[in-house]
SEKE-953641 format. One record per residue (C-alpha): residue in three letters; x, y, z. Coordinates in steps of 0.2 Angstrom, whole numbers, plus 5000, padded with zeros to 4 digits. Example, Ala and Ser with C-alpha at 12.3 -4.5 7.8 and 13.67 -1.06 7.14 Angstrom:
<nodes>
NODE  code     x     y     z
NODE   ala  5062  4978  5039
NODE   ser  5068  4995  5036
</nodes>
This chain:
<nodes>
NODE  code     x     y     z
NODE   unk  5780  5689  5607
NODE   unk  5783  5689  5588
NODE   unk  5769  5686  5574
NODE   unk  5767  5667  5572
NODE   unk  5776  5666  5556
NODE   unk  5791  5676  5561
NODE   unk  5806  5668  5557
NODE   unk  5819  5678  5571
NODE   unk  5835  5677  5567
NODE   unk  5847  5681  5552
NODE   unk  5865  5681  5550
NODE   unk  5872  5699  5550
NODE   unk  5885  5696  5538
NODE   unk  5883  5678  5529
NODE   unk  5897  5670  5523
NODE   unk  5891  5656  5514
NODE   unk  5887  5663  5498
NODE   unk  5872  5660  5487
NODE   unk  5868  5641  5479
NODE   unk  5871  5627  5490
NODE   unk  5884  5618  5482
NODE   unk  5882  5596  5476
NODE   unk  5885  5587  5492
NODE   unk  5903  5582  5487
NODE   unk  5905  5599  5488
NODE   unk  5900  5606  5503
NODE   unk  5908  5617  5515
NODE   unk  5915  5608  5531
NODE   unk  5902  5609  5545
NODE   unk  5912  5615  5558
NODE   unk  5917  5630  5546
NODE   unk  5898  5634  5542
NODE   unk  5896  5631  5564
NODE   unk  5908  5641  5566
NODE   unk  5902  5657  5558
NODE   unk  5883  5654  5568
NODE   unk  5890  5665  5581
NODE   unk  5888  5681  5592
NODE   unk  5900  5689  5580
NODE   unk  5890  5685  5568
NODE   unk  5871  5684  5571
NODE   unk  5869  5698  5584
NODE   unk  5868  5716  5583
NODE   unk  5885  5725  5583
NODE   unk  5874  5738  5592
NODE   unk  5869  5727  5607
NODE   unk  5888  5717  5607
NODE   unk  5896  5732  5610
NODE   unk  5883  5738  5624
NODE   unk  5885  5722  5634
NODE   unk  5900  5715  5628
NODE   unk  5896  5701  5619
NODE   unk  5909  5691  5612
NODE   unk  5912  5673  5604
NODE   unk  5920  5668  5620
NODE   unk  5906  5672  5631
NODE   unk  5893  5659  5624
NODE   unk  5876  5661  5630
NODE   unk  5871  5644  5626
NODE   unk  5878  5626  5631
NODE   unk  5886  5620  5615
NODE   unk  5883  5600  5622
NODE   unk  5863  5604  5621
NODE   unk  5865  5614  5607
NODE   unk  5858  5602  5592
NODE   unk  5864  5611  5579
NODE   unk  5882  5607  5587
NODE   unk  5879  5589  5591
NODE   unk  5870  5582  5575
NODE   unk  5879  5572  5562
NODE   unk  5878  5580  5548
NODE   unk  5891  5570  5536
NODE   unk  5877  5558  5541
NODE   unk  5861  5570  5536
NODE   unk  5872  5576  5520
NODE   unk  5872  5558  5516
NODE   unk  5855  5553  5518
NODE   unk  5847  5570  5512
NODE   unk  5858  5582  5501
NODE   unk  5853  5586  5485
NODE   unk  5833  5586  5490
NODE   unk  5821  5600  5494
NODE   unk  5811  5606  5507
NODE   unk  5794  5616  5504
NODE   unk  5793  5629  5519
NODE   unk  5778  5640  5523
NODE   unk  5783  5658  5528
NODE   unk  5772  5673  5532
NODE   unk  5776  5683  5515
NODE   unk  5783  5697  5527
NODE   unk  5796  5687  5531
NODE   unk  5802  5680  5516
NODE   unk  5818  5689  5514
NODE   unk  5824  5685  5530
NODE   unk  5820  5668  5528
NODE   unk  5830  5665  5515
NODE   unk  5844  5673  5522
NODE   unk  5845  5666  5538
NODE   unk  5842  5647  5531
NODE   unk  5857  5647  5519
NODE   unk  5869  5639  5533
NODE   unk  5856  5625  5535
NODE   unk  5856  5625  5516
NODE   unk  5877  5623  5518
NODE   unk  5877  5611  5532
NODE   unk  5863  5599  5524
NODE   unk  5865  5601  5509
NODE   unk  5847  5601  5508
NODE   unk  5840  5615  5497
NODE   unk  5824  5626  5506
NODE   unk  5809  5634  5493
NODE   unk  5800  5646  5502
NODE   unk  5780  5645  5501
NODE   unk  5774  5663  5504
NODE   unk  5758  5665  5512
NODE   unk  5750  5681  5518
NODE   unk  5750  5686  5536
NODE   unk  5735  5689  5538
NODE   unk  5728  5675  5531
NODE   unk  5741  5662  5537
NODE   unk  5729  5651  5547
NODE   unk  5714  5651  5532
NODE   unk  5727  5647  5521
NODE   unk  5738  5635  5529
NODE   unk  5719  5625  5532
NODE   unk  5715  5627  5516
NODE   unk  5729  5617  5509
NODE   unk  5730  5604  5524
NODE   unk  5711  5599  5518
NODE   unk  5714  5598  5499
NODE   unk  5729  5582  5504
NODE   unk  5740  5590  5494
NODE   unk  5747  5606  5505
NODE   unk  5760  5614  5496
NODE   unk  5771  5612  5510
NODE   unk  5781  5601  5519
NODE   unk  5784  5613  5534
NODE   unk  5777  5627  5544
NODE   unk  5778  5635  5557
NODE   unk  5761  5646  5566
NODE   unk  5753  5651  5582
NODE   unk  5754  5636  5596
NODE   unk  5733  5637  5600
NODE   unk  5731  5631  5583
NODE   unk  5740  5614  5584
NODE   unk  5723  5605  5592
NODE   unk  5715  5612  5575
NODE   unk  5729  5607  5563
NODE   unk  5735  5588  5573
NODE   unk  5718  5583  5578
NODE   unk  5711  5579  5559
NODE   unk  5728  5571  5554
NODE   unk  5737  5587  5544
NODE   unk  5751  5585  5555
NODE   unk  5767  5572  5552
NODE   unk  5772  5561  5568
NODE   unk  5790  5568  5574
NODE   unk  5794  5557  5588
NODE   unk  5806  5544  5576
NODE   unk  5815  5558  5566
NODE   unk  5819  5566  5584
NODE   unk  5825  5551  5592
NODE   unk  5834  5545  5575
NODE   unk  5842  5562  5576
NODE   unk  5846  5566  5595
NODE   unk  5834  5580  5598
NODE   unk  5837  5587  5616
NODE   unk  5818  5588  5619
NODE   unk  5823  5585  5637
NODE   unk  5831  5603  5639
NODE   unk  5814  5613  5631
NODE   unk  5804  5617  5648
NODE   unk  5791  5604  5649
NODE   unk  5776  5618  5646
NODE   unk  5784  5620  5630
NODE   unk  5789  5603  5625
NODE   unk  5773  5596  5632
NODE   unk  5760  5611  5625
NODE   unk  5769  5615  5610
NODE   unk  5777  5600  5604
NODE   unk  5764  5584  5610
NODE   unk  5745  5582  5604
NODE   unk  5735  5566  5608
NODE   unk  5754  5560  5618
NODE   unk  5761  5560  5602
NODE   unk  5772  5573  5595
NODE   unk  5771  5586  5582
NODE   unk  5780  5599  5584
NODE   unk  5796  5607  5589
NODE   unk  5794  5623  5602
NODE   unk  5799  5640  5590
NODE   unk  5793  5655  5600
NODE   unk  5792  5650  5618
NODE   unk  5782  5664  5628
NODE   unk  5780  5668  5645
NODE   unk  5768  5685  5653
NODE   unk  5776  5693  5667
NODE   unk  5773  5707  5679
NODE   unk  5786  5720  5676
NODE   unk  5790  5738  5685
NODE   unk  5795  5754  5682
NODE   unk  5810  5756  5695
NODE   unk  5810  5775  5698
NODE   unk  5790  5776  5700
NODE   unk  5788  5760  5712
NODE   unk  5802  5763  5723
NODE   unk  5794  5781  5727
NODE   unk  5780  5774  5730
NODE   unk  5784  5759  5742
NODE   unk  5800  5770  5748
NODE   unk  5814  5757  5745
NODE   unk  5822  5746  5733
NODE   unk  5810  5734  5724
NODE   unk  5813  5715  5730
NODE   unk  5807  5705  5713
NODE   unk  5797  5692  5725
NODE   unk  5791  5702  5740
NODE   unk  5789  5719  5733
NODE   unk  5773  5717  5725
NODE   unk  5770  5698  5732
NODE   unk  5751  5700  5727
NODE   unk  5737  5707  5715
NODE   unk  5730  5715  5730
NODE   unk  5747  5725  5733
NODE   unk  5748  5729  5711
NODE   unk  5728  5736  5713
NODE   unk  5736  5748  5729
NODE   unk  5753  5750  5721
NODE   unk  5744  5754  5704
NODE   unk  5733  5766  5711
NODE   unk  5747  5777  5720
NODE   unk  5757  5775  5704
NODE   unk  5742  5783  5694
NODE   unk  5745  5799  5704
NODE   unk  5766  5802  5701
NODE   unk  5765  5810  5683
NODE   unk  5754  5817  5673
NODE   unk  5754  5804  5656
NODE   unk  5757  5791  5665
NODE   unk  5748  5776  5670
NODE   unk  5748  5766  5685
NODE   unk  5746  5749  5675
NODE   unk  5746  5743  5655
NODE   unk  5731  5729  5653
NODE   unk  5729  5723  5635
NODE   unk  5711  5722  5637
NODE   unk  5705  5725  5616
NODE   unk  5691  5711  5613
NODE   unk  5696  5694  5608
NODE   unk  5711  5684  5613
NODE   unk  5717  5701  5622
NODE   unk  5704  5700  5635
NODE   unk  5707  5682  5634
NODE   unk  5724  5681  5638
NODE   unk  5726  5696  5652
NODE   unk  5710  5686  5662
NODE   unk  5720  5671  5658
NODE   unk  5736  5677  5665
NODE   unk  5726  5683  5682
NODE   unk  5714  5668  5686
NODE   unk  5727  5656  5685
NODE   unk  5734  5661  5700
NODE   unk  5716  5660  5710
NODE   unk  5718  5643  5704
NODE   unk  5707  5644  5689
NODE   unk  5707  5628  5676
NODE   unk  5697  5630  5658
NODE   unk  5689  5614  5660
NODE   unk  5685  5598  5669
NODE   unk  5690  5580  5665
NODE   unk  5675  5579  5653
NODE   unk  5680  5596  5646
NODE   unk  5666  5604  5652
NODE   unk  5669  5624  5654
NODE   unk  5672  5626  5674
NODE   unk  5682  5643  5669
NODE   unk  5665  5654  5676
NODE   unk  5669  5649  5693
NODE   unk  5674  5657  5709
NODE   unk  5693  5657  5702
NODE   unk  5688  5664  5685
NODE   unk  5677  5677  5694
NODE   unk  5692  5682  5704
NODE   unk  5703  5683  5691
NODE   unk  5690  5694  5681
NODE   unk  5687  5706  5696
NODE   unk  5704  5712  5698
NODE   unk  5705  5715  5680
NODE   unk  5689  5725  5684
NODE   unk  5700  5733  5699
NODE   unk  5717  5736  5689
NODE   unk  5707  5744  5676
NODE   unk  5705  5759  5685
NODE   unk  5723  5764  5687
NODE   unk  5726  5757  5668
NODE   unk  5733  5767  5652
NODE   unk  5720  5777  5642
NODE   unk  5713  5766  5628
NODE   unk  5716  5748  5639
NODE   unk  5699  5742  5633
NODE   unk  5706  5743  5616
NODE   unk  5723  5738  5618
NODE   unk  5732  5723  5611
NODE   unk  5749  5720  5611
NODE   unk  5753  5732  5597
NODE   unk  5747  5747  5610
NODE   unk  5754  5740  5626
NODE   unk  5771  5737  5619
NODE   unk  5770  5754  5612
NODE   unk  5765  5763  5628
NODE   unk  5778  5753  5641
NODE   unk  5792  5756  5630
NODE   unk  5786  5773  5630
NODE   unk  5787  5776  5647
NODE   unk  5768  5777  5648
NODE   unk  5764  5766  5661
NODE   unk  5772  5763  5680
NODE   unk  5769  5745  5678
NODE   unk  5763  5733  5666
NODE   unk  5756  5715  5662
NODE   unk  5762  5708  5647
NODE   unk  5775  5696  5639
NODE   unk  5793  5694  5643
NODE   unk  5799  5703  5630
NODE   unk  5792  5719  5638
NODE   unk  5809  5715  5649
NODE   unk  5822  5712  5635
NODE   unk  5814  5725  5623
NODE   unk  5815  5737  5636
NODE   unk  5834  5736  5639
NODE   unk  5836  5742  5620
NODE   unk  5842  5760  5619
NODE   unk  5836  5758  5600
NODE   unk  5816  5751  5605
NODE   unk  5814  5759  5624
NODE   unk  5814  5777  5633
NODE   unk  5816  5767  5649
NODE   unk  5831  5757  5648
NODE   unk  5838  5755  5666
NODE   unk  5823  5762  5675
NODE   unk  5813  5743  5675
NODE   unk  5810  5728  5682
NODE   unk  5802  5710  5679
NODE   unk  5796  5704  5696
NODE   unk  5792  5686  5701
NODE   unk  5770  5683  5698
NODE   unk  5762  5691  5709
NODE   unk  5749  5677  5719
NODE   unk  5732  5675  5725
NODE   unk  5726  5671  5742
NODE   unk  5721  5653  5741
NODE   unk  5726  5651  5722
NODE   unk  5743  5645  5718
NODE   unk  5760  5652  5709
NODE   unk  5756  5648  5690
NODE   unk  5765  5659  5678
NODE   unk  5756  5659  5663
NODE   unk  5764  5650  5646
NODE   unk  5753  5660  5634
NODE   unk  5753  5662  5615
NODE   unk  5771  5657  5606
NODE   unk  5773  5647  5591
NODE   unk  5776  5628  5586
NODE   unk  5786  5622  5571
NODE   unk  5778  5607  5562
NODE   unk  5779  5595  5547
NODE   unk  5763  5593  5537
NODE   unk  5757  5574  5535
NODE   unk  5760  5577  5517
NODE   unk  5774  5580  5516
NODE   unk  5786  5574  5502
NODE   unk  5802  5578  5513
NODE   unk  5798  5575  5529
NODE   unk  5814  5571  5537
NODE   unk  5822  5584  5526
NODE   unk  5809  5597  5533
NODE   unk  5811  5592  5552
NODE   unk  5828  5593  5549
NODE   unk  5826  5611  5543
NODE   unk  5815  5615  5558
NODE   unk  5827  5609  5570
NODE   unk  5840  5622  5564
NODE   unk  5828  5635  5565
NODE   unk  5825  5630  5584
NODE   unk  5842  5626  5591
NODE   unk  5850  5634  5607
NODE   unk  5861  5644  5599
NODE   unk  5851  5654  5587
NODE   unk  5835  5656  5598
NODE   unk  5848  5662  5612
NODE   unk  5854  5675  5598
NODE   unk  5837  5679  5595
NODE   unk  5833  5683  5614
NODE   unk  5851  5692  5613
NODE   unk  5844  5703  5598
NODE   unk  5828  5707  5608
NODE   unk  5820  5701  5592
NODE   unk  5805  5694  5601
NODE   unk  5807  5677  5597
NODE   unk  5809  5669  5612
NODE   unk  5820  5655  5618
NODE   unk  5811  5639  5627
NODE   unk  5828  5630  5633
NODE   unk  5834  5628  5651
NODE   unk  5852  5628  5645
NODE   unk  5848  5646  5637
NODE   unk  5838  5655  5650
NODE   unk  5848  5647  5665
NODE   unk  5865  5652  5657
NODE   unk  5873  5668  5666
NODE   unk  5880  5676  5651
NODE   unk  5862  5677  5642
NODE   unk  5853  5683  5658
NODE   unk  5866  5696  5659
NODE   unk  5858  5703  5642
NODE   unk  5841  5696  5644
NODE   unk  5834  5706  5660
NODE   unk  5819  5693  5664
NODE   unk  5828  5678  5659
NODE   unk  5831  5673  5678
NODE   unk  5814  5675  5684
NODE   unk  5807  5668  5667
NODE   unk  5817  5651  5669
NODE   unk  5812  5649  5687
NODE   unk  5794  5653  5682
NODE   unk  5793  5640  5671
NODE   unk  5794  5624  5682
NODE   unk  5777  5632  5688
NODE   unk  5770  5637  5672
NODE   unk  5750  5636  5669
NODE   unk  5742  5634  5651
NODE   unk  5727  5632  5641
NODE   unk  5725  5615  5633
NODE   unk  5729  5615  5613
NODE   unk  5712  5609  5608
NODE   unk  5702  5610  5590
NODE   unk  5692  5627  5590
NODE   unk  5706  5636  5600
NODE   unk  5707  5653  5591
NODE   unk  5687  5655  5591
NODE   unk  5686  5650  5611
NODE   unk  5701  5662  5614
NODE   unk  5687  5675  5603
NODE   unk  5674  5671  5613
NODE   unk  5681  5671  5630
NODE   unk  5689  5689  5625
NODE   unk  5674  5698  5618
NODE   unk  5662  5695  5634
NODE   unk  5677  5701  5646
NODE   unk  5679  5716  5636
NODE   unk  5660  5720  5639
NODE   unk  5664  5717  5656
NODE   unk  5678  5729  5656
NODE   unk  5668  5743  5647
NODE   unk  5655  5740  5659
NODE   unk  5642  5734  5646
NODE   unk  5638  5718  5658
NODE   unk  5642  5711  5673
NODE   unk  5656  5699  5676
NODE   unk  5647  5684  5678
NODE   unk  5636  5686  5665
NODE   unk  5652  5689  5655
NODE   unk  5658  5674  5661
NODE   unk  5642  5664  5660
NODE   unk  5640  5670  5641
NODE   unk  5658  5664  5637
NODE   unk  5654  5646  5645
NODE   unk  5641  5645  5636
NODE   unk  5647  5652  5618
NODE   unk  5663  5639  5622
NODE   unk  5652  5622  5626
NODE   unk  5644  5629  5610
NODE   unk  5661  5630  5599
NODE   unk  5667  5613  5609
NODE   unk  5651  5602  5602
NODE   unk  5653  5608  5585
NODE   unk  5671  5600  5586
NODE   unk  5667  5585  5592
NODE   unk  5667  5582  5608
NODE   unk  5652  5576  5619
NODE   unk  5647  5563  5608
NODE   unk  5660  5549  5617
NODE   unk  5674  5549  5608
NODE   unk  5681  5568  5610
NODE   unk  5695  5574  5598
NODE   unk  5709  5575  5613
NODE   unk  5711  5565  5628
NODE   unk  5709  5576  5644
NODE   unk  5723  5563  5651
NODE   unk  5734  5566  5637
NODE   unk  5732  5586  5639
NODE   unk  5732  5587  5659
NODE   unk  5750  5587  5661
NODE   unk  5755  5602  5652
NODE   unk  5741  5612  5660
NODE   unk  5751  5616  5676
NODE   unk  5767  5610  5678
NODE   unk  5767  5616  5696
NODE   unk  5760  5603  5707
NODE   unk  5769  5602  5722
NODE   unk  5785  5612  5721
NODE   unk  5793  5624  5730
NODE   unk  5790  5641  5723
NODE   unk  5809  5647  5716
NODE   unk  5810  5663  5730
</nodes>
């Protein structure tokens, strides 16, 4: 998981040079290709540890766009113009790096827009609602694309992706169809492409269950991590049996999320009316309520900052969080537990189903108006090719890759711990619809299971309060009155892509 501006990856040692040159002048694209390598982009550190080389690609060159698109065709259609590109302003300086081969194959020239972090979302709809954004692209936090397509900021990508031989058909459809479609039209290209996961200390759990750990059967249900958790509280002193991220707001959100979509648990009904206070939401709520016993010190107040912190730490014996928990973890540089972990299969639910959970990430959009539009979905799909987000995952960067040709491909899941168990997961993946009001329902939702979790109120008046604050937010966004914002039709597919599969193990 990254912030929602992050850029990822930047070449380790660019050899492009500064100004992009007049389009009769530009490098050769194979000789700018060529350099966008593991040599090139990753980590010395990390080639070295896991002997990465050029000859062991960890991406499929044929589904790699960057490798596949014409670009004597886009050099002479577009060189010599400008894209606008909204950046977090902590990211600026990477940006600008890691765009110059874009810049040298396109011959289109990128000006960064700064925007502050912390301020990316008020700013960004501050601009869309004057017409006249300062922007033709941006990329930001996927739950934000209801708020930001549903009023018309956003610019229609599907004929620029077609015209240009986008392989939307290799993204995972939880990604290409939650982070990339809104209303059954598309928007956006997947960017960050994240995935929680379960993952175990090896040394702590095998003590405990007296044997190697089997990813699928070990722990094969939340039942088994409230027991397993509870012994693992006892084996050290300073450590904890689980890591919850259970701080108010989207935190709560997202760990309940994770959990109660296993007991089955959707959001809404076909009339998007809040159903989530039901008997799987209750379930889902009532482990966390369980698992918080056994969990690090301070769970009620932790985001991802804290969790990451303490499972990289050696804090905890097992932990719910994001995938990168897996990669990071393997990095002598970010983990005191390289070699002693795990990422396991989801654990399931009696009666519930095997849903992984497709949770936060980022999208990468055109605004509608844009004065390069083409040019700027062209840049975008640069920044979202196979190749550089396999490099991202390689450099444990938190960016994460949304490609089966990536998280299928040996070599990558040979530096990319959970990358097996990730891309099988995500044939089965559950997420929450990309609606306008997102962010606040995500608030909302969090802060009363937070007062459940700190034992201020019980769990169904948590619940009951979030439905309630939710049809609230809902109404003042439009929908209700007989023409809602986004067709529950249009959404249901990318809610659970699971239906009816045979679970991967």
């Amino acid at each position: 998981m990254a912030s929602a501006s992050a850029m990822g990856i930047a070449a380790t040692g660019s050899t492009w040079g500064g100004k992009v040159l007049a389009a009769n002048h530009l490098p050769d694209p194979q000789s700018v290709l060529d350099g966008i390598s593991i040599s090139q982009y990753v980590r010395a550190d990390y080639r070295d540890l896991y002997g990465m080389s050029d000859d062991k690609p960890i991406w499929d060159s044929s589904k790699d766009w960057i490798r596949t698109v014409d670009w004597e065709k886009v050099r002479s259609e577009l060189a010599g113009t400008t894209v606008r590109f909204a950046i977090g302003a902590a990211d600026t300086e990477s940006a600008a790096e890691g765009l110059v081969p874009f810049e040298a194959l396109s011959g289109i020239k990128v000006e960064l827009v700064p925007i502050p972090d912390d301020s990316f979302y008020d700013k960004a709809l501050a601009e869309f609602i004057s017409g006249n954004a300062s922007f033709d692209a941006l990329q930001f936090f996927s739950p934000w694309l209801g708020d930001f397509a549903a009023p018309g900021f956003l610019y229609p990508l599907q004929d620029f992706a077609d015209k240009w031989k986008l392989p939307l058909d290799d993204f995972y459809d939880t990604y290409r169809l939650n982070y990339g479609y809104f209303n059954g039209q598309m928007y956006g290209i997947p960017f960050d492409c994240d995935i929680q996961m379960v993952h175990l200390r090896k040394g702590y759990v095998e003590q405990v269950l007296g044997g190697p750990i089997d990813k699928a059967n070990s722990v094969p249900t939340y039942d088994e991590l409230i027991r397993l958790s509870g012994e693992l509280n006892k084996v050290e002193p300073g450590v904890s049996g689980v890591g919850l991220m259970a701080a108010p707001g989207f935190w709560s959100t997202y760990t309940w999320e994770h959990i109660a979509a296993q007991a089955g648990m959707m959001l809404f009904d076909e009339n998007w009316e809040p159903i989530f206070n039901g008997d799987a939401g209750m379930k889902g709520l009532e482990i966390i309520l369980e698992l918080a016993k056994n969990a690090n010190e301070g769970h009620a107040g932790a985001g991802w900052p804290e969790n990451r912190a303490a499972w990289l730490g050696g804090q905890v014996a097992t932990n719910i969080s994001w995938q990168d928990s897996g990669t990071q973890a393997m990095r002598p540089d970010q983990s005191q537990i390289v070699d002693d972990f795990v990422t396991i299969y989801e654990p399931r639910i009696s009666g519930g189903r095997f849903a992984p959970p497709n949770i936060a990430g980022s999208t990468s959009c055109v605004s509608a108006s844009a004065q390069n539009p083409e040019g700027a979905f062209l840049m975008l799909g640069f920044l979202t090719t196979a190749s550089i987000m396999a490099m991202n995952e390689a450099n444990a960067n938190g960016v994460a890759p949304g490609y089966k040709s990536v998280l299928e491909n040996e070599n990558l899941q040979a530096v990319s711990q959970p990358a097996k168990v990730w891309g099988d997961s995500l044939h089965h993946a559950w997420c929450s619809p990309r609606l306008p009001g997102a962010f606040p329902i995500e608030q909302a939702i969090g802060n009363e299971i937070n007062r459940a979790v700190v034992g201020q109120i019980s769990s169904k008046e948590a619940l009951d309060n979030a439905a309630a604050a939710v049809k609230q937010i809902m109404s003042s966004n439009g929908f209700y009155q007989g023409n809602d914002p986004v067709d529950y039709a249009q959404a249901a597919p990318g809610l659970y892509v699971g239906e009816g599969k045979d679970l991967p193990f």
